[in-house]
C-alpha positions in Angstrom: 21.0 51.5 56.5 24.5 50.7 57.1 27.5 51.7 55.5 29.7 48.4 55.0 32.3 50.5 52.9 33.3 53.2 50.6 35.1 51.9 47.4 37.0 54.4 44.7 36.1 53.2 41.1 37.7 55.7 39.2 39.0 59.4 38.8 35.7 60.6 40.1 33.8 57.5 40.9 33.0 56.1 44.5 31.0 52.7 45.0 28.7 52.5 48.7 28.3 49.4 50.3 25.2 49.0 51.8 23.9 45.8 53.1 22.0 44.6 50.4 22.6 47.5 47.5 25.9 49.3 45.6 25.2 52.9 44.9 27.7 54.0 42.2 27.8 57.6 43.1 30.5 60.6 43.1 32.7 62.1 44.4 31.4 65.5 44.9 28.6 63.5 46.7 30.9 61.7 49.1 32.0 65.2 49.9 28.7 66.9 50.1 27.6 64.9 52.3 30.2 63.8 54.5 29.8 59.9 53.6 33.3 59.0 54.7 32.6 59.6 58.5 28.9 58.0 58.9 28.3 54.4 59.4 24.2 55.1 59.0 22.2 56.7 56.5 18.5 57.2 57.0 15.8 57.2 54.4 16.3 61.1 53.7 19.7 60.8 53.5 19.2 57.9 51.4 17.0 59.6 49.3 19.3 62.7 48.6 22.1 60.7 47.9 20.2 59.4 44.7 18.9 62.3 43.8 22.6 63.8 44.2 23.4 61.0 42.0 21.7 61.1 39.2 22.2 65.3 38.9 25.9 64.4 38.3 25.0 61.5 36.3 24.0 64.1 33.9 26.5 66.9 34.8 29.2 64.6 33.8 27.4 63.7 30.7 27.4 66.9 29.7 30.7 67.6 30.7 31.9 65.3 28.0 29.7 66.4 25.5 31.4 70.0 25.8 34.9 68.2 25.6 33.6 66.9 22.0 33.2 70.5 21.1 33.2 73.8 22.1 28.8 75.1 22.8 26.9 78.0 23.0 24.7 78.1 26.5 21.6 77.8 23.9 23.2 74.4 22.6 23.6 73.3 26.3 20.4 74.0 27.4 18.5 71.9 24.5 21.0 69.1 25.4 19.9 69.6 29.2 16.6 69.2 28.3 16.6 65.6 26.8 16.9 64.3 30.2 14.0 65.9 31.8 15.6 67.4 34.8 14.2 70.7 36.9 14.5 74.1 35.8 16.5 74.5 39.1 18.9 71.9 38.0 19.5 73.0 34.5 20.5 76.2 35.9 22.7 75.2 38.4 24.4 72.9 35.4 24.6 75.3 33.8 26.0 78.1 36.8 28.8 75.3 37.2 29.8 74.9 33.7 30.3 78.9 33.6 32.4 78.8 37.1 34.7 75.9 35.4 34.9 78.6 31.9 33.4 75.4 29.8 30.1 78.0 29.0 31.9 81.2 27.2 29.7 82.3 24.6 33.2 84.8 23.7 35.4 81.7 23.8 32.6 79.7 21.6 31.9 82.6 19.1 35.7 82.9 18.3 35.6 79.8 17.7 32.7 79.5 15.7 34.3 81.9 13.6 37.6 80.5 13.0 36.0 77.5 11.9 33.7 78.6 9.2 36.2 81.3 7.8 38.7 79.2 7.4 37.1 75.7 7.3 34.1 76.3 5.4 32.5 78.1 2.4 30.2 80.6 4.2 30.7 84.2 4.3 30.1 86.5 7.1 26.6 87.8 6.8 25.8 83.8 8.0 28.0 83.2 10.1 26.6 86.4 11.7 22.9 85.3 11.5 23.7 81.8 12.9 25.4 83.2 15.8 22.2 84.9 16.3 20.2 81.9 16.1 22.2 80.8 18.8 21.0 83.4 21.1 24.6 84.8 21.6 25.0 88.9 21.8 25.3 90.7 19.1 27.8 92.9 20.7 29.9 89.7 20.8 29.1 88.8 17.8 30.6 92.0 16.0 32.9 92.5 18.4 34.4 89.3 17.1 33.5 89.4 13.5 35.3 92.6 13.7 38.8 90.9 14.2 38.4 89.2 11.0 40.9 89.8 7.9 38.5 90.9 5.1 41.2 90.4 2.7 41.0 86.7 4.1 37.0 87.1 3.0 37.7 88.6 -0.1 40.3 85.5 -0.8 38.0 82.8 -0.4 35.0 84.3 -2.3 37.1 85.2 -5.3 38.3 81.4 -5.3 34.6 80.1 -4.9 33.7 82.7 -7.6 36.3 81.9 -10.0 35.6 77.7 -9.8 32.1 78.7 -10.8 32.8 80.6 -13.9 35.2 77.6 -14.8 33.2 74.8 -14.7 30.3 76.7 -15.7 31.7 78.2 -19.4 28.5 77.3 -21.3 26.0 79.8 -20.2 25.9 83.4 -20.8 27.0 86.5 -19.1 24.1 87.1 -17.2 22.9 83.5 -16.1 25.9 83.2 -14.9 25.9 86.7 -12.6 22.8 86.3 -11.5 23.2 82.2 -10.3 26.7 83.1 -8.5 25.2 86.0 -6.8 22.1 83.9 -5.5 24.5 81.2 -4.5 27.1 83.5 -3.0 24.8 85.8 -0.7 22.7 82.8 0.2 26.4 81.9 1.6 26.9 85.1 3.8 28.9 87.5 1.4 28.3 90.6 0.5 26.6 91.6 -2.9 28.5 94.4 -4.4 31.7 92.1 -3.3 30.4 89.4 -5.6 28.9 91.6 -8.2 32.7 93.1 -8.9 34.6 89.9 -8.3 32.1 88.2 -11.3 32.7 91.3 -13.4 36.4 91.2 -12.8 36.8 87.4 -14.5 33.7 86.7 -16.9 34.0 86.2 -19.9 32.4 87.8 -22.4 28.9 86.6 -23.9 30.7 86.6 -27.8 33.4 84.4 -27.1 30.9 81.9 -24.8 28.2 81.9 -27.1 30.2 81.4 -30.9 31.8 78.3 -28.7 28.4 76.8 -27.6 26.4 77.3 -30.7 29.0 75.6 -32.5 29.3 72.8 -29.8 25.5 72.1 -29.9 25.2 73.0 -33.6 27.9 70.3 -34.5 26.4 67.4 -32.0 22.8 67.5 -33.8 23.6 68.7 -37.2 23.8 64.6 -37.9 20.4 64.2 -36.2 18.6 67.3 -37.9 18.5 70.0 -40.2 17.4 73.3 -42.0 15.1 75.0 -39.6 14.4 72.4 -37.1 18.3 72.2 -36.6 18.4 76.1 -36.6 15.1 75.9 -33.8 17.1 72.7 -31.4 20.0 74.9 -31.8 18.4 78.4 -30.5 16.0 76.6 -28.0 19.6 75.3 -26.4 21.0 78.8 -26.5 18.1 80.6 -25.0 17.8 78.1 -21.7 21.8 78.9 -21.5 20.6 82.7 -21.1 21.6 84.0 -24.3 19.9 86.3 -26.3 17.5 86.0 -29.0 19.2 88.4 -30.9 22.9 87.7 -30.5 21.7 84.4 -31.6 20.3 84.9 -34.9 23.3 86.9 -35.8 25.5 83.9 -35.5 22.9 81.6 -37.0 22.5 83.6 -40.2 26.2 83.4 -40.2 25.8 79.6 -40.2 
């Protein structure tokens, strides 16, 4: 097959001119394989041109969808894999990406980290397990996590903490302990953190409770009375988490 001409398309792009076909191709396979000084290409030739080809084709592609964001090698890999290439080729991807620094699982986790402290809600115990799941070290991993401000931690939880009690003023002490602290660790921080920070700004059950019985006492004391009035009322208080007892003292004061 002859070479009629070489063409630049773009920043990296070549176009061949064969006789009767345009291969849009590379430049690192110009280079490779010495295409500016033949005239002829034979079948093999031919051949690994293509296949050259279409390894960049993808290389490329992933190239850009680092630039998007920063990945971990785990991310990269399952992105490799949609396109049904060779082992062989994955890891030479890969081998590249790491030579050009755009594979650091140190560079990634730092920045993993910076995002969710300081973007998101989550707490370090997961940001620490979904590092994990991304197959990064654990040495890096703590190593990192390490640099953190805890006071920054601390900040963020007392904030998240503090919104909840807030908007949540209508249930008791304990329900509302015990549904921050599920909702808090489920979000990485730590339990005796939480525990103390709740403790620190609740309110206490008397106050909530002489508030919400007369709320809900007031609202259906129009639509019932005696002791069905006296049973909506307590029903109400009990599935806020108050006690039965504390309950009946302020009713019998009613």
């Amino acid at each position: 097959m002859i070479i009629k001409k070489i063409k630049k398309a773009s920043s990296n792009k070549y176009k061949i001119y064969l006789e009767d076909e345009v291969i849009n191709t590379y430049d690192s396979v110009i280079l490779e394989n010495d295409l500016l000084y033949k005239k002829n290409i034979d079948k093999i030739l031919y051949d690994k041109i293509i296949f050259e080809t279409n390894f960049y084709d993808v290389y490329y592609k992933t190239v850009k969808y680092i630039e998007k964001k920063r990945r971990s090698e785990k991310e990269i890999i399952s992105y490799l894999n949609k396109f049904k290439i060779s082992e062989a080729d994955i890891n030479k991807i890969i081998s590249k990406l790491k030579g050009l620094n755009l594979i650091n699982d140190i560079e990634y986790t730092r920045a993993y980290i910076n995002d969710k402290i300081y973007l998101s809600k989550e707490g370090i115990n997961k940001v620490r397990k979904d590092l994990i799941k991304e197959n990064i070290s654990l040495d890096i991993i703590n190593s990192e996590l390490d640099r953190v401000d805890t006071s920054i931690i601390d900040d963020k939880l007392e904030k998240l903490i503090i919104k909840k009690l807030n908007s949540n003023k209508k249930y008791s002490k304990d329900y509302m302990r015990q549904k921050i602290l599920y909702e808090m660790t489920n979000l990485g921080y730590d339990k005796n953190t939480i525990l103390n920070i709740i403790d620190n700004n609740i309110s206490s059950d008397d106050n909530i409770l002489e508030s919400e019985l007369n709320k809900i006492y007031n609202r259906l004391k129009n639509k019932y009375s005696g002791i069905e009035l006296e049973n909506k009322v307590r029903n109400n208080l009990l599935r806020k988490g108050f006690l039965i007892e504390d309950i009946n003292i302020l009713l019998n004061k009613k």
